[in-house]
C-alpha positions as CSV (number, residue, x, y, z in Angstrom):
1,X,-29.7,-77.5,-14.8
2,X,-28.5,-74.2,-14.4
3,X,-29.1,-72.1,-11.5
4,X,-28.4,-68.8,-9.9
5,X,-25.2,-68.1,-7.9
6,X,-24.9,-65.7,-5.1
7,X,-21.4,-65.2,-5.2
8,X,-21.4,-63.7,-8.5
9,X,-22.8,-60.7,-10.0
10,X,-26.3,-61.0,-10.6
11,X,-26.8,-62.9,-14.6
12,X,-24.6,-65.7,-14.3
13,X,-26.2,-69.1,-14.2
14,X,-24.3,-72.0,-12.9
15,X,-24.7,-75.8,-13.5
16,X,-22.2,-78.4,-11.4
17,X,-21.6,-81.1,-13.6
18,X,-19.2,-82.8,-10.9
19,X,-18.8,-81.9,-7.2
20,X,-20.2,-80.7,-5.0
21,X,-18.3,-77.4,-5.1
22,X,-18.0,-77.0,-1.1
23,X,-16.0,-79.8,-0.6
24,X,-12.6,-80.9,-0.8
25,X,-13.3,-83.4,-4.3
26,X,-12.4,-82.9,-8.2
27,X,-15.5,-80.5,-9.4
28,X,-16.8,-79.5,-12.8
29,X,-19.1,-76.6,-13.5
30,X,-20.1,-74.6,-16.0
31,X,-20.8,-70.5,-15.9
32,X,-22.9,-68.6,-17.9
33,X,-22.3,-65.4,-18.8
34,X,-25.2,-62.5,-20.5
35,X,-23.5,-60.4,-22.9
36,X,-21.5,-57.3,-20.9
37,X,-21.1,-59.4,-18.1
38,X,-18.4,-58.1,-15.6
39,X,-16.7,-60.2,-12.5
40,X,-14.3,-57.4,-10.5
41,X,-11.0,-58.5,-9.8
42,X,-11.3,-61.6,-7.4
43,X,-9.1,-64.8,-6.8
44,X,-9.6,-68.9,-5.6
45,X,-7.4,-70.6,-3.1
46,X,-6.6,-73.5,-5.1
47,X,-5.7,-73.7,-8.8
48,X,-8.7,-73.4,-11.6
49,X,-8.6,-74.6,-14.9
50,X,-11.0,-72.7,-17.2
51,X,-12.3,-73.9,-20.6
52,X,-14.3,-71.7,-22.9
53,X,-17.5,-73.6,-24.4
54,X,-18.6,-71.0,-26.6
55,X,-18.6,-67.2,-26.5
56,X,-15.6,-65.2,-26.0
57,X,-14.2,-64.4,-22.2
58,X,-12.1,-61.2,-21.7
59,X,-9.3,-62.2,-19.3
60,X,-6.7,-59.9,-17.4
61,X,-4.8,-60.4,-14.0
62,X,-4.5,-57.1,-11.4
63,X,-6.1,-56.1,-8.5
64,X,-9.0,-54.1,-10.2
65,X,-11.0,-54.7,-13.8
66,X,-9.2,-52.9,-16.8
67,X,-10.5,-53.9,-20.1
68,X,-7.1,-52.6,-22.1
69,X,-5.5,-55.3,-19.7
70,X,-7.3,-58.5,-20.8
71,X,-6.7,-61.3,-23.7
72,X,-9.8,-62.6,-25.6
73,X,-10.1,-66.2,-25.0
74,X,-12.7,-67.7,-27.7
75,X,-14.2,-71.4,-27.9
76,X,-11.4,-74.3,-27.2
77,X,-9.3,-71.9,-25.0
78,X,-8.1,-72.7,-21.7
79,X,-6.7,-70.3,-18.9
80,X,-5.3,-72.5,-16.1
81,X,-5.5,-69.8,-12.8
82,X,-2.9,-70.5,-9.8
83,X,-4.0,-70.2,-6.2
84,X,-4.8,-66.4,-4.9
85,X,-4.2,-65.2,-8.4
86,X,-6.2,-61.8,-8.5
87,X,-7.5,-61.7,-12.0
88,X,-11.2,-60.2,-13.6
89,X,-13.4,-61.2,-16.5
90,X,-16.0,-59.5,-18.8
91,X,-17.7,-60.3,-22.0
92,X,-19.0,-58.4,-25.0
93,X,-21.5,-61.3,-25.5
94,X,-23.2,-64.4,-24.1
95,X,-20.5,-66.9,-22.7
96,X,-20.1,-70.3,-21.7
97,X,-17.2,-71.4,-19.4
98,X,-16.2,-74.6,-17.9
99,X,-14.3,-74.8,-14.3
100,X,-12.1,-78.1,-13.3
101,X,-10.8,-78.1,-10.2
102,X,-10.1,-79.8,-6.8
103,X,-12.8,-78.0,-3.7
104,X,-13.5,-76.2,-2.0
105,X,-14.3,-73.7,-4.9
106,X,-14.5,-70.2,-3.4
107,X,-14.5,-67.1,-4.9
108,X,-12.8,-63.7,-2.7
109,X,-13.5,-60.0,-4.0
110,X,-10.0,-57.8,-3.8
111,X,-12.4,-55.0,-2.8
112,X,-15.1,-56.5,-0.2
113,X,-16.9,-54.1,-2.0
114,X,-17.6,-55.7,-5.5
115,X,-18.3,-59.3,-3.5
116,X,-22.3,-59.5,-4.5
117,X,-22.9,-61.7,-1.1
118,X,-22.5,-58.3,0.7
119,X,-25.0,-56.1,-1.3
């Protein structure tokens, strides 16, 4: 079922697979993202593993969004993120990502600014 989620920018729909997400088990979501969808620069305190289902995710690391500093990931690609890496996402179209992880699963803005919870 998927669902909103507050802590990102308003389009992406979530649905937990495995978890719950606020606690400290294995989890297993998925996120999906409209078409020129942007997540600012953010990290996770523990490490994230991130599968793309379908669509293509535009990937960089750095403390703000820059699309010249990103890789395409398409379907099959993973991207495994290590604790308090700052790193930023956008798409060109619709796309479906799976998480893996161990909880809690939080996300923190670089820039309090861009964190949606505070809008």
């Amino acid at each position: 079922k998927w669902i909103d989620i507050s802590s990102l920018p308003p389009g992406a729909k979530l649905a937990v697979i495995e978890g719950p997400l606020n606690e400290a088990v294995p989890f297993t979501f998925r996120l999906q993202f409209p078409a020129n969808y942007q997540i600012p620069a953010h990290w996770h305190p523990a490490v994230e593993r991130v599968t793309v289902i379908s669509g293509t995710v535009n990937m960089g690391i750095g403390d703000k969004l820059d699309k010249q500093k990103t890789k395409a990931l398409g379907p099959g690609s993973m991207a495994i993120m290590q604790p308090k890496t700052n790193h930023f996402v956008w798409t060109k179209e619709e796309t479906v990502v799976q998480l893996n992880g161990v909880g809690p699963w939080l996300i923190t803005y670089v820039n309090a600014a861009d964190d949606p919870r505070k809008k």
